[in-house]
C-alpha positions, 0 to 999 in steps of 0.5 A, spaced: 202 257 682 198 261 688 197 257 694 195 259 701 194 255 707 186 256 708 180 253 712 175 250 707 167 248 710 164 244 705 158 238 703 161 232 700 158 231 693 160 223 692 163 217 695 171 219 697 175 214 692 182 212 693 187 218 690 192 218 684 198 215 689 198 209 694 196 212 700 192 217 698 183 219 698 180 224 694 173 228 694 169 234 692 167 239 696 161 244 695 162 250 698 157 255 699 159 263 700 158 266 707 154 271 703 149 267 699 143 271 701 146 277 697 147 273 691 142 272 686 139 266 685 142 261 680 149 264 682 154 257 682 157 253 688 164 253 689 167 246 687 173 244 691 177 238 690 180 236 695 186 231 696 190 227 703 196 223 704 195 223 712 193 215 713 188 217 719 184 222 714 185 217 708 181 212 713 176 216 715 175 218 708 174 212 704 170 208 711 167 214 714 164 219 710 158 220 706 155 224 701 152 230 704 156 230 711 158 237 712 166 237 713 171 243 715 178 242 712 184 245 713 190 245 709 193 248 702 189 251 697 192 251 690 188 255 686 187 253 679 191 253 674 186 254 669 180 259 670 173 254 671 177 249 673 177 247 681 181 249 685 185 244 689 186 243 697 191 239 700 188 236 707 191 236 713 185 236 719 179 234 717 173 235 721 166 232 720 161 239 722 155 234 720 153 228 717 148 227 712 140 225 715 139 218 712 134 218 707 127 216 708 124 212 702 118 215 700 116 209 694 120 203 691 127 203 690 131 198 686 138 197 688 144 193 685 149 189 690 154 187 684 150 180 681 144 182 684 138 187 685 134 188 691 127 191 692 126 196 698 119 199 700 117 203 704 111 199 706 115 193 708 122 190 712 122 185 707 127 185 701 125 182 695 133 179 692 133 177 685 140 176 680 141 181 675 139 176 670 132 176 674 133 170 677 129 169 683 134 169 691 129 169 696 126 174 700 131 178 706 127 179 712 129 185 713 135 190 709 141 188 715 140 181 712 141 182 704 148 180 705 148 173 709 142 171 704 146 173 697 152 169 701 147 162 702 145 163 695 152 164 692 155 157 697 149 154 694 149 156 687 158 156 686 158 163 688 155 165 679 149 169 680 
């Protein structure tokens, strides 16, 4: 097996998720070349799937970090075993270069907080909370509410959405 040790600069492409062992966090990276002005087009991102054991990067991980930050990791690259697979980083230093621009809603969105399904809209604070079984919750003043309205309703209710 090839390893090298390397540094990688990368975005994050999902939620970080707890690793195979205890103790441990994975995610993927999307690597561009530094030369991608002379490649076609339609050439492909790198993915780098990346692993750490290290308890203060595996915190910053799974609290911290968030889909589309720019992050420069540095640990040992295996390279895979199987052409087309990703290759694989073991990190040891993990630094966050840019963190991703919040999103602004531009329409309509529904988002689901487990047994319940929310409204945002552009055009308002309020938030509309229903369960997912169309029940009606009540209306959060704003997003920073959502969660203290679902607690009401489920101390009211026995905690069944």
């Amino acid at each position: 097996m090839d390893t090298k040790h390397c540094v990688v600069d990368g975005w994050v492409d999902a939620i970080s998720a707890p690793g195979p062992r205890t103790g441990t966090a994975t995610f993927d990276l999307i690597v561009r070349p530094a030369d991608i002005d002379t490649l076609a087009d339609d050439a492909p991102d790198t993915v780098v799937t990346c692993t750490s054991a290290d308890p203060r990067i595996t915190h910053e991980l799974l609290n911290g970090i968030e889909p589309g930050d720019l992050l420069r990791a540095t640990g040992t690259l295996v390279q895979p075993p199987e052409p087309g697979e990703p290759a694989r980083l073991t990190v040891d230093a993990l630094e966050v270069l840019d963190i991703a621009l919040i999103p602004v809603l531009r329409e309509m969105v529904l988002d689901k907080y487990g047994d319940y399904v929310v409204i945002f809209d552009p055009d308002t604070d309020a938030v509309p909370v229903f369960t997912t079984h169309g029940t009606w919750v009540g209306l959060a003043d704003n997003p920073d509410t959502i969660a203290t309205l679902i607690d009401i309703h489920e101390r009211v209710n026995g905690g069944d959405a």
